[in-house]
C-alpha atoms as a printed R data frame, in Angstrom:
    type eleno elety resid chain resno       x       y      z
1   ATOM     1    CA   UNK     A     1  23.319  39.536  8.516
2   ATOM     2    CA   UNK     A     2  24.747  36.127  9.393
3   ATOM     3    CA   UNK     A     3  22.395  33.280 10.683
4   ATOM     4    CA   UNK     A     4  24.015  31.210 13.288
5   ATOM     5    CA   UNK     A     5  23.899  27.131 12.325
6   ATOM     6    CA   UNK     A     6  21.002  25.220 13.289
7   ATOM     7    CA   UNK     A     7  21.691  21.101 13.415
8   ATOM     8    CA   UNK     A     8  18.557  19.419 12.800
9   ATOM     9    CA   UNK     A     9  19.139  15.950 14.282
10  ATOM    10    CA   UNK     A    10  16.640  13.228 12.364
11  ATOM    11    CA   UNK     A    11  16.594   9.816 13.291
12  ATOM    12    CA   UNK     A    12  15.661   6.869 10.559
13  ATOM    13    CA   UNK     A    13  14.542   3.952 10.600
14  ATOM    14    CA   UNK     A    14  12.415   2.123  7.752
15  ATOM    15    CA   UNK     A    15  11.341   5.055  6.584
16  ATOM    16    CA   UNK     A    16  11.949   5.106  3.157
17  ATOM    17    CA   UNK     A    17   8.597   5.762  1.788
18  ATOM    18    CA   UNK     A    18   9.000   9.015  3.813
19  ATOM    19    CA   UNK     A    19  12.037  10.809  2.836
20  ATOM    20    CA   UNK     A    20  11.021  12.205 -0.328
21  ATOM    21    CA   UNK     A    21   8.734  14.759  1.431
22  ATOM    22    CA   UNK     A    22  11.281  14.781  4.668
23  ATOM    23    CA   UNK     A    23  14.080  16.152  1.834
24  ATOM    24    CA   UNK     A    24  11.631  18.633  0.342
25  ATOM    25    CA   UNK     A    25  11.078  19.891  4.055
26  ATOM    26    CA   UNK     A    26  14.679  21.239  4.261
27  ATOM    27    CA   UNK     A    27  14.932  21.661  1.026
28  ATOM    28    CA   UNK     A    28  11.750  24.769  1.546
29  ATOM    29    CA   UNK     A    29  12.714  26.091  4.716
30  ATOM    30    CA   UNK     A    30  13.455  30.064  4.772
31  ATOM    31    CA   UNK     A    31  16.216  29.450  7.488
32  ATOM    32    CA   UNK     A    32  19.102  28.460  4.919
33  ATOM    33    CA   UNK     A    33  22.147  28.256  7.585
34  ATOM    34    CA   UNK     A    34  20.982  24.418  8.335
35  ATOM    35    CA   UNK     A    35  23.172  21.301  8.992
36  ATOM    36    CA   UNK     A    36  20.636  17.900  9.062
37  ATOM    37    CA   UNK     A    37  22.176  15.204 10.743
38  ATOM    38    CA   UNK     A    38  20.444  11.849  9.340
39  ATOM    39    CA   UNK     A    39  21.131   8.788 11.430
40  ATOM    40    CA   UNK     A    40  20.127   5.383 10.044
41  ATOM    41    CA   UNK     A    41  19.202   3.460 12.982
42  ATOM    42    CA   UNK     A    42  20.326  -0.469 10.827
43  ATOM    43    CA   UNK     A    43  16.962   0.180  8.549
44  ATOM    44    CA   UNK     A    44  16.485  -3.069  6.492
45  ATOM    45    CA   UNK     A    45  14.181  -1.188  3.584
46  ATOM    46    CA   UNK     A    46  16.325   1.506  1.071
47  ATOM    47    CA   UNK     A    47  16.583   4.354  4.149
48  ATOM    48    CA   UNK     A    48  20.174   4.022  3.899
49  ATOM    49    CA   UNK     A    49  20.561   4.472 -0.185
50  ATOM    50    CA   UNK     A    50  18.314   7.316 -0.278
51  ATOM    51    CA   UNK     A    51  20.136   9.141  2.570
52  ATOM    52    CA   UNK     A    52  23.174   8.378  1.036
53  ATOM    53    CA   UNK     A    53  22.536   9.858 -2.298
54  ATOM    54    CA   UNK     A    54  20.394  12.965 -0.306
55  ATOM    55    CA   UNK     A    55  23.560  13.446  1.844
56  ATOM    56    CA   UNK     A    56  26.407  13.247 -1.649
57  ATOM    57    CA   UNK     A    57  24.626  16.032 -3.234
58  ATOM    58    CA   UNK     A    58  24.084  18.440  0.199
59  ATOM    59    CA   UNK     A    59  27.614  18.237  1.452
60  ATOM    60    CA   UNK     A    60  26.593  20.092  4.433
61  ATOM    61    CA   UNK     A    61  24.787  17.643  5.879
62  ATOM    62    CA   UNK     A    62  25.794  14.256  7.948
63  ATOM    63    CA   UNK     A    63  24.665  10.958  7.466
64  ATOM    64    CA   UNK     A    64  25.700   8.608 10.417
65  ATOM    65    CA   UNK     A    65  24.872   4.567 10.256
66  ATOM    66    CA   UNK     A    66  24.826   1.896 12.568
67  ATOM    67    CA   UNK     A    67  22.748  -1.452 13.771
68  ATOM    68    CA   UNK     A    68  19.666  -0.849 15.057
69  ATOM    69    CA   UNK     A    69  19.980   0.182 18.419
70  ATOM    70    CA   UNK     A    70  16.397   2.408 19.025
71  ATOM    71    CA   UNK     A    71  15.680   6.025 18.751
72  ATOM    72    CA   UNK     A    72  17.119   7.000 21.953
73  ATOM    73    CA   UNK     A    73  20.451   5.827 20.821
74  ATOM    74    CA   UNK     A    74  19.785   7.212 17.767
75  ATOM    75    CA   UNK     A    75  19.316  10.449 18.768
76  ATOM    76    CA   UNK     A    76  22.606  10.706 21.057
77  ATOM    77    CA   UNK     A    77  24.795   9.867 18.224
78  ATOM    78    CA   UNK     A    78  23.385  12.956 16.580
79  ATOM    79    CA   UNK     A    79  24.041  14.879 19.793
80  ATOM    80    CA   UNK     A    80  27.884  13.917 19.601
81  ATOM    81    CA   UNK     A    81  27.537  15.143 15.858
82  ATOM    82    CA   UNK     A    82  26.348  18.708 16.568
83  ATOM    83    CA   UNK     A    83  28.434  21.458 14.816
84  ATOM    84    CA   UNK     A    84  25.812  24.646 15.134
85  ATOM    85    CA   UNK     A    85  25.450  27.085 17.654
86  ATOM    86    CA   UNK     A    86  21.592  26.071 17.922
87  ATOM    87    CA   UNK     A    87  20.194  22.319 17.253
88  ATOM    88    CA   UNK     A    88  16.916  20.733 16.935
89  ATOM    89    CA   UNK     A    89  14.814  17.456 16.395
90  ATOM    90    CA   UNK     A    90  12.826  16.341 13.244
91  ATOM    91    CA   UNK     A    91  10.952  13.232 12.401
92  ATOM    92    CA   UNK     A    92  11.512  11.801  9.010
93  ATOM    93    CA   UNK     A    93   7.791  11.093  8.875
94  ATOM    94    CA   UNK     A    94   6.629  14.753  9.634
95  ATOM    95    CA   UNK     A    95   5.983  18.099  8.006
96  ATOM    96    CA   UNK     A    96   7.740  21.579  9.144
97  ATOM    97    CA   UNK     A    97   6.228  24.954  7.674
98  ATOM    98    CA   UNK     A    98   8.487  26.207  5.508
99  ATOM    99    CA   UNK     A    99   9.274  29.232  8.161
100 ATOM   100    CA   UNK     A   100   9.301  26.533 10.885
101 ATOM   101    CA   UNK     A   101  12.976  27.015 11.542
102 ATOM   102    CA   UNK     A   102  13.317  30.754 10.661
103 ATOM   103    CA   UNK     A   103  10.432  31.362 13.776
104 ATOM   104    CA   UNK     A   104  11.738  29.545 16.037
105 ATOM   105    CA   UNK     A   105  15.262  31.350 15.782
106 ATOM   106    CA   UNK     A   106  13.320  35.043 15.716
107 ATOM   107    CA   UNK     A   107  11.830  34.074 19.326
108 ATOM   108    CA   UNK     A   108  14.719  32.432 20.617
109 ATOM   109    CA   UNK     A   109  17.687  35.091 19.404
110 ATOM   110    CA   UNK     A   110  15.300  38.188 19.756
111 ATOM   111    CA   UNK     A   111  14.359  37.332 23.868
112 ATOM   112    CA   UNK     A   112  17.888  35.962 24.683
113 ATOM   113    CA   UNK     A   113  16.402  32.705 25.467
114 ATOM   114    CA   UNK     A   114  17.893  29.009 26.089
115 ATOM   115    CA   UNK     A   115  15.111  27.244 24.573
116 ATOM   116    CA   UNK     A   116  12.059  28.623 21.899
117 ATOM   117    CA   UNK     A   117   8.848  26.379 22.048
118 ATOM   118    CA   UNK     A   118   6.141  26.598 19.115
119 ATOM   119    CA   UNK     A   119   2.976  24.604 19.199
120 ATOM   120    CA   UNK     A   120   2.325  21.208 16.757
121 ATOM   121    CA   UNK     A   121  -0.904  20.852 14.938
122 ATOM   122    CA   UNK     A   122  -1.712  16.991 14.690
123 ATOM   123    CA   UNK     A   123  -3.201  15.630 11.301
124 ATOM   124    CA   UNK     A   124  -3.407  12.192 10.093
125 ATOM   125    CA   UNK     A   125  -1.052  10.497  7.444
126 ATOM   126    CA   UNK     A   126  -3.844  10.540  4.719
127 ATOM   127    CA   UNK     A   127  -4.521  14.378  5.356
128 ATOM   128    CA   UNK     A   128  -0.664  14.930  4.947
129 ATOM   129    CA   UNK     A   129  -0.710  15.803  1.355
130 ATOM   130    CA   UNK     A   130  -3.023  18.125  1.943
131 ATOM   131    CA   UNK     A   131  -0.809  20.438  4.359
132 ATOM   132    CA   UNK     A   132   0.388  23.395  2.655
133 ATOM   133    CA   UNK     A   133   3.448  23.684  4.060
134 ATOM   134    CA   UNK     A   134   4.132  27.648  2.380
135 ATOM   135    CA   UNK     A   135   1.517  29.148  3.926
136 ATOM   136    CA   UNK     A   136   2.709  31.735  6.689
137 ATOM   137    CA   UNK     A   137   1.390  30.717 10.338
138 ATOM   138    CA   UNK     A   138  -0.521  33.108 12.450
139 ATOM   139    CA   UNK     A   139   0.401  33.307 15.807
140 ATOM   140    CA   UNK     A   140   0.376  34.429 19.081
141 ATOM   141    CA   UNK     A   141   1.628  36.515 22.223
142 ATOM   142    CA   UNK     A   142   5.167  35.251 23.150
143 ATOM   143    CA   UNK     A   143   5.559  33.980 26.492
144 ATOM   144    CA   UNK     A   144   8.694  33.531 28.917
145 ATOM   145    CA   UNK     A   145   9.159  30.993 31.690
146 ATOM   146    CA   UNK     A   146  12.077  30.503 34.218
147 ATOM   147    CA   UNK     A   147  13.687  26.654 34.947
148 ATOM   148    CA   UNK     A   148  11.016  25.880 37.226
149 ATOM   149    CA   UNK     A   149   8.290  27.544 35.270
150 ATOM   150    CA   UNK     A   150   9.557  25.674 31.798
151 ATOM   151    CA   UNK     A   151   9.604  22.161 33.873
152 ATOM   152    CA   UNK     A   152   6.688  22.468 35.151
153 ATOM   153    CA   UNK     A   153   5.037  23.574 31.743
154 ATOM   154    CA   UNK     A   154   6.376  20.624 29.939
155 ATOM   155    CA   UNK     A   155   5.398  17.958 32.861
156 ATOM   156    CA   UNK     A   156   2.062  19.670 33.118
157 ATOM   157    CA   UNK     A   157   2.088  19.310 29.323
158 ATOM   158    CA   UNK     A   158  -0.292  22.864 29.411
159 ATOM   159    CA   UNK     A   159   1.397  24.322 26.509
160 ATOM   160    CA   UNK     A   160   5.393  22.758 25.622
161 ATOM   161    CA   UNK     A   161   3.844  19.103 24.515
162 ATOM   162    CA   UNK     A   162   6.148  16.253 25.347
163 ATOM   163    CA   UNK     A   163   7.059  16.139 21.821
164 ATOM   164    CA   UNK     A   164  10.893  17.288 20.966
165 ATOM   165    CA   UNK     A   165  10.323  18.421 17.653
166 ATOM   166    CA   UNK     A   166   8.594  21.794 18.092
167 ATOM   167    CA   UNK     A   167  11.969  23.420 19.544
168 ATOM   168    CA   UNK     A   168  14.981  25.074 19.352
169 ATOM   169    CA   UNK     A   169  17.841  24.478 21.970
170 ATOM   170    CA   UNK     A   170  21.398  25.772 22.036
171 ATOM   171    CA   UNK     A   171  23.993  23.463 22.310
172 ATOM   172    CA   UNK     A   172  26.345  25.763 24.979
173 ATOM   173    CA   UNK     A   173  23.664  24.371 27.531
174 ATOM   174    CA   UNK     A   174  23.196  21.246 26.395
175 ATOM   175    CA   UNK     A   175  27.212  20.561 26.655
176 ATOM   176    CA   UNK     A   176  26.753  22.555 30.287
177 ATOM   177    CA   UNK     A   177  23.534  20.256 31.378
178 ATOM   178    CA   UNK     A   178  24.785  16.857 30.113
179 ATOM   179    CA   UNK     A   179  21.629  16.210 28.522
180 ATOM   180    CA   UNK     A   180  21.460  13.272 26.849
181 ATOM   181    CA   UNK     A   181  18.627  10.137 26.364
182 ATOM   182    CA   UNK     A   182  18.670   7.247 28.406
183 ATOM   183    CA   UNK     A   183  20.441   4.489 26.280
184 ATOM   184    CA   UNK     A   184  17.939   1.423 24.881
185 ATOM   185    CA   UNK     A   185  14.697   3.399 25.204
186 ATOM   186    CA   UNK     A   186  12.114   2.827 22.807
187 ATOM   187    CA   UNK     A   187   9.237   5.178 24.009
188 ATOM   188    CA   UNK     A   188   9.251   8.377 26.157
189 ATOM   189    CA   UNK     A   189  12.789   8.804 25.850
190 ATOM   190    CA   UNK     A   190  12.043  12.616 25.874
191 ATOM   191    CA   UNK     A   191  11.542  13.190 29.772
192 ATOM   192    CA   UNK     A   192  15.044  12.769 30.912
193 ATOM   193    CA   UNK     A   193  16.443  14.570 28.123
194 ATOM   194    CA   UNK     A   194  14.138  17.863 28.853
195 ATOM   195    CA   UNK     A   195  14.578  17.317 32.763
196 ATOM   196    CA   UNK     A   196  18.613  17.465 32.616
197 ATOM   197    CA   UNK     A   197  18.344  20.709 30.028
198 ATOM   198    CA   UNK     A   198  15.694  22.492 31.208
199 ATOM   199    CA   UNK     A   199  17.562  22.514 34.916
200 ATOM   200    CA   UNK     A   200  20.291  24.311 32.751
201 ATOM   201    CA   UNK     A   201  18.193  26.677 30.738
202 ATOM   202    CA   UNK     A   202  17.264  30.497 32.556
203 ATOM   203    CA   UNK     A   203  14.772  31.312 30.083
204 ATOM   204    CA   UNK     A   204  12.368  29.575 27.925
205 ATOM   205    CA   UNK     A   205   9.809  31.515 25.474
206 ATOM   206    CA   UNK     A   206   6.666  29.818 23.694
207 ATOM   207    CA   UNK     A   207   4.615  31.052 21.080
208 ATOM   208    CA   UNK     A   208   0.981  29.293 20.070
209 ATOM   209    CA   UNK     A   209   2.109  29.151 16.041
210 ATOM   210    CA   UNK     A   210   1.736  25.680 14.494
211 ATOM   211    CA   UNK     A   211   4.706  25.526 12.849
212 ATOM   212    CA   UNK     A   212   5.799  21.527 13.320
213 ATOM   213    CA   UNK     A   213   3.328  18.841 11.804
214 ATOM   214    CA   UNK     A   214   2.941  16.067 13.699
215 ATOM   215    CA   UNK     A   215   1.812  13.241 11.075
216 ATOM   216    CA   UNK     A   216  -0.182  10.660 13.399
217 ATOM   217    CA   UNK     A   217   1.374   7.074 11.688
218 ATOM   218    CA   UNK     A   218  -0.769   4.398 12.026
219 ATOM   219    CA   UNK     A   219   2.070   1.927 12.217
220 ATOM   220    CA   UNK     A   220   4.706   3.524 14.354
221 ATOM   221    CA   UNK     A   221   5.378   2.358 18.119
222 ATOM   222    CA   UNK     A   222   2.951   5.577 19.479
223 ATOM   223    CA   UNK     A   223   0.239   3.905 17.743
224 ATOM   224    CA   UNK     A   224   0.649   0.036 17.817
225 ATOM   225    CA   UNK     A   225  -0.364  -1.877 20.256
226 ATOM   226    CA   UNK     A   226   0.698  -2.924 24.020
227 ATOM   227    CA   UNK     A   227   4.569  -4.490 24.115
228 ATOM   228    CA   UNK     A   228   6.798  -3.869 26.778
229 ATOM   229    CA   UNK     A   229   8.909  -1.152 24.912
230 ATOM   230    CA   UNK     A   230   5.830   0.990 26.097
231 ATOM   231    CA   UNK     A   231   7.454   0.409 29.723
232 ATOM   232    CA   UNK     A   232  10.376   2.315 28.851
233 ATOM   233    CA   UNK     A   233   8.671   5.756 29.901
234 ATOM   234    CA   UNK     A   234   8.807   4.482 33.485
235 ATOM   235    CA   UNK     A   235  12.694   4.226 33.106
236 ATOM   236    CA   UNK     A   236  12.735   8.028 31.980
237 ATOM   237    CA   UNK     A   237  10.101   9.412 34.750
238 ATOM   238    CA   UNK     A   238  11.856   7.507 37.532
239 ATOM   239    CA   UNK     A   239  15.165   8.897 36.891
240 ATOM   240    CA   UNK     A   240  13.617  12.270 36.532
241 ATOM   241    CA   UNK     A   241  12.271  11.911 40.026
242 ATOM   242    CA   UNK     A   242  15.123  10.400 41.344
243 ATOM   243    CA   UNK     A   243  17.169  13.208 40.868
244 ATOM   244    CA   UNK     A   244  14.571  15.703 41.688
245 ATOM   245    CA   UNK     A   245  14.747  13.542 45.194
246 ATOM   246    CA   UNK     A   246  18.281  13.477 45.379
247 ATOM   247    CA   UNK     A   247  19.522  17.111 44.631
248 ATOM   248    CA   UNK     A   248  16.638  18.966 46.945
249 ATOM   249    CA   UNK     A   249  15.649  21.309 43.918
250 ATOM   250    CA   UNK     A   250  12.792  21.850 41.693
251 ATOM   251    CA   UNK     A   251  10.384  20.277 44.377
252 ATOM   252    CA   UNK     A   252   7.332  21.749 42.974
253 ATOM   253    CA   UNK     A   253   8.049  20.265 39.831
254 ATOM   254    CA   UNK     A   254   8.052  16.731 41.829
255 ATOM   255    CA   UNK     A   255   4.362  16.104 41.421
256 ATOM   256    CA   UNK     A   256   4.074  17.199 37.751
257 ATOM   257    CA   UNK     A   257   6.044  14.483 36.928
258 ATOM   258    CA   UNK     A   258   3.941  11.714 38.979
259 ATOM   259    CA   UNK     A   259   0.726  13.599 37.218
260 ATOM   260    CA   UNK     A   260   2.543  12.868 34.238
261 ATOM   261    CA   UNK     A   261   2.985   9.180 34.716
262 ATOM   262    CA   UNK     A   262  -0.394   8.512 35.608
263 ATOM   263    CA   UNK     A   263  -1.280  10.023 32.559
264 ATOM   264    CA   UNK     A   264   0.690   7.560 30.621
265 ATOM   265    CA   UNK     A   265  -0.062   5.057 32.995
266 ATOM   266    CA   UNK     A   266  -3.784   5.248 32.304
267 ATOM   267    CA   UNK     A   267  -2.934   4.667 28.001
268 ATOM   268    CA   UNK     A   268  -0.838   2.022 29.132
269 ATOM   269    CA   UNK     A   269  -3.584  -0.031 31.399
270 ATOM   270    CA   UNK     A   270  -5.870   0.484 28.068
271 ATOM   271    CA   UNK     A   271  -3.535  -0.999 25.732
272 ATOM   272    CA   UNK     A   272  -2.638  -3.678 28.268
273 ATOM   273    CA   UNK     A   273  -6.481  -4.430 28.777
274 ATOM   274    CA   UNK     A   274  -7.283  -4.949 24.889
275 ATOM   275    CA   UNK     A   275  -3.825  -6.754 23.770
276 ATOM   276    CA   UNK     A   276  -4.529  -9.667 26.495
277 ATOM   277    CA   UNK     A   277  -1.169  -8.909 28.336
278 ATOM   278    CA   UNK     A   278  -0.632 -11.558 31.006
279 ATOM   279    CA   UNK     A   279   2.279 -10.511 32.921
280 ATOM   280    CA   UNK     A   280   0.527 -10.183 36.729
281 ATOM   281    CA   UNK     A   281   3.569  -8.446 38.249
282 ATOM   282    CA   UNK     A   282   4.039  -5.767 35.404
283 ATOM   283    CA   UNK     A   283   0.039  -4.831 35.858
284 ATOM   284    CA   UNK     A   284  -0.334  -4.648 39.605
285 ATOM   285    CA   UNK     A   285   3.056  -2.324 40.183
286 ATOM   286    CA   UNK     A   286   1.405  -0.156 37.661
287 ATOM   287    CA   UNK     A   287  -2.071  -0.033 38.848
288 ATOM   288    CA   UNK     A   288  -0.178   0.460 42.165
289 ATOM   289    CA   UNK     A   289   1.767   3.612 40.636
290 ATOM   290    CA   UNK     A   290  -1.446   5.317 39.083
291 ATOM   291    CA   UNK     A   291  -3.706   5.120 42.217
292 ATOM   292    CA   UNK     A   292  -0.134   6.668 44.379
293 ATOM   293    CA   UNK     A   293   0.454   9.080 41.492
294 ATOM   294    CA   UNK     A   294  -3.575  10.637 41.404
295 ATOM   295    CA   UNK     A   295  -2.707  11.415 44.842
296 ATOM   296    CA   UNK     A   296  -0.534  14.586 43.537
297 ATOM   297    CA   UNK     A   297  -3.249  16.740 41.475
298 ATOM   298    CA   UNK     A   298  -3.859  18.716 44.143
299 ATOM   299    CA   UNK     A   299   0.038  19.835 44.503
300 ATOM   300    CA   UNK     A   300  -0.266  20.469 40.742
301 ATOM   301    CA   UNK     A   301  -2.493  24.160 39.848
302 ATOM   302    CA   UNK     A   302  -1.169  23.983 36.277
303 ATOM   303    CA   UNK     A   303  -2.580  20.291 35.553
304 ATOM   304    CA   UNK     A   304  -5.691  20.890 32.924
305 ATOM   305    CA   UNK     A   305  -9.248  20.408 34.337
306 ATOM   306    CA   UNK     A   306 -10.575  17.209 32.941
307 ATOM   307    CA   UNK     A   307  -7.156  15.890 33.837
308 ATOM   308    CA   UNK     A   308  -8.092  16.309 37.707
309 ATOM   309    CA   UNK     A   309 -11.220  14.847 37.090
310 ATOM   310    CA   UNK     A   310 -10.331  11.743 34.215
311 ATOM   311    CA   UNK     A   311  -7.374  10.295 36.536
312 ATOM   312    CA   UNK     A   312  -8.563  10.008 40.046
313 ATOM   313    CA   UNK     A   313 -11.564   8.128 38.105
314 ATOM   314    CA   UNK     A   314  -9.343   5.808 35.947
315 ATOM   315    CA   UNK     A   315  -7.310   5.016 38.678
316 ATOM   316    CA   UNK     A   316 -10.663   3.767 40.184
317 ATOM   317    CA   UNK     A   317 -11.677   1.664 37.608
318 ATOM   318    CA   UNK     A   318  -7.951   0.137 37.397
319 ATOM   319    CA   UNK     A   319  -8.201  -1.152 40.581
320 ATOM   320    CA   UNK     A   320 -11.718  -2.620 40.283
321 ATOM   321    CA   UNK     A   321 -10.647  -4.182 36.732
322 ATOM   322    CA   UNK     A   322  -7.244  -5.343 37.836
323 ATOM   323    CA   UNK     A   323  -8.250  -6.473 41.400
324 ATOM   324    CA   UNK     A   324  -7.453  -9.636 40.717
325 ATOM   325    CA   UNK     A   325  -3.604  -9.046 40.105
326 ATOM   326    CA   UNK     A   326  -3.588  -6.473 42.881
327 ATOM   327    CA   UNK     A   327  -4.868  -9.097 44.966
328 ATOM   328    CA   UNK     A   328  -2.304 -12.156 43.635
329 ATOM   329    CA   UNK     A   329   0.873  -9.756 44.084
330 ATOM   330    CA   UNK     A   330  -0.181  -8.662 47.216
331 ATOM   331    CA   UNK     A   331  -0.403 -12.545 48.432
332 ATOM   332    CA   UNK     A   332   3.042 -13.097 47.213
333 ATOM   333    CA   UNK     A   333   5.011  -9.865 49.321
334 ATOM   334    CA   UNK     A   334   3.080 -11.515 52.188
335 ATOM   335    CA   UNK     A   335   3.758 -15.037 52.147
């Protein structure tokens, strides 16, 4: 039987003291039909020698360099470099099962879908050695889910994850949706990118098996603390909603996506509260946005419990702690 080609897009930056383990990933994986596109987003450590000599000895693969230009534009120059049937997304800092690839395709190809979903078990980066990576996953009941259904899974974040790493897309709809990341986006580049393929896709399936590894990194930009890349999700939820507004379709799916930027509005007030952050403006619009945004739970049945409890409250105490911003901005649209 022949496999169709998966391209396994993997952006790089600095990660040197990663891609030993990253090369071993593909190296293991059951699913042999695989073309890895490595793009060296300008890394100033030995990224680009190590791909190099990786990439001279697995001919199949592509390695594509350039200046440092974020993982958003990272990622879209290994869209344009797609050759399989089916692509995907790895981090060079993560762990796959070794059957990662070969599951996803089963639940894709077997239920004729446009997009197979696994789920990620987290683990920190000194428990990574630990993973054992051949063990066969157990997992679960295979669900299906219509365009609305998927979009409002992944904004609800109930069972997709925001993550793009745990799935399998084809590329005929990606080329059909004109999916693609918003250019110089450092963080959260993933909601645009879902919203403008998912619209495409018919049929999604999801299976609870943790095949992808997500290796929590102390020092990447998920973890560090408050700069105003972190204001780049706005950029990516905005245009989600303004198209939403504009085309008249997937209205349900409208408040899921102001649930979900309260959600990251709320981790962004905390890291803006314990860095010091002084910009006045940049705090009250987002107070502003979480305390509009609560207002949506109830349109939202597939938002998690605690979720429907934990924001209304946060937004709360966001306007009580940042009342004096609130208060200063709202002086300045007056006068």
């Amino acid at each position: 039987m022949t496999y169709p080609l998966i391209s396994v897009i993997v952006p790089c930056y600095n990660v040197e003291k990663f891609l030993p383990n990253c090369f071993k990933v593909f190296d293991r994986q059951t699913y042999k039909n695989l073309h890895v596109i490595f793009v060296n987003d300008g890394s100033s450590d030995g990224t680009f020698g190590l791909l190099n000599e990786y990439c001279a000895h697995h001919p199949q693969y592509t390695l594509i360099t350039g200046e440092n230009e974020g993982v958003a534009s990272a990622r879209n120059k290994g869209l344009n470099a797609i050759k399989g049937e089916l692509f995907a997304f790895c981090d060079a800092d993560d762990i796959i099962s070794d059957f990662h690839f070969e599951r996803l395709y089963k639940n894709i190809s077997e239920n004729a879908a446009d997009m197979a979903v696994c789920s990620i078990k987290r683990i920190s980066e000194r428990r990574a050695d630990k993973f054992n990576a051949g063990k066969r996953v157990k997992g679960g009941k295979v669900r299906a889910y219509g365009k609305t259904q998927a979009l409002e899974q992944f904004f609800s974040q109930e069972k997709f994850d925001y993550l793009l790493m745990n799935k399998l897309f084809r590329t005929e709809i990606l080329r059909k949706s004109g999916a693609t990341f918003l250019d110089n986006c450092r963080y959260g580049e993933e909601g645009y990118f879902f919203f403008k393929y998912l619209s495409c896709a018919e049929k999604t399936v999801y299976e609870p098996c943790e095949t992808y590894i997500y290796v929590q990194n102390q020092n990447s930009l998920m973890h560090s603390a408050f700069n105003e890349s972190r204001l780049d999700i706005y950029k990516n939820l905005n245009a989600v909603m303004k198209e939403i507004a504009a085309s008249g379709e997937f209205e349900s799916v409208f408040p899921y996506v102001q649930v979900m930027r309260a959600g990251y509005s709320v981790g962004i007030l905390f890291f803006i509260l314990i860095s010091g952050y002084k910009n006045g403006k940049v705090i009250a619009e987002i107070t502003r946005m979480l305390n509009d945004d609560v207002k949506s739970l109830k349109k939202c049945p597939k938002v998690a419990a605690y979720k429907k409890a934990f924001l209304p409250l946060c937004a709360a105490l966001a306007k009580m702690i940042f009342a004096k911003h609130l208060k200063k901005e709202k002086a300045l649209t007056t006068n």
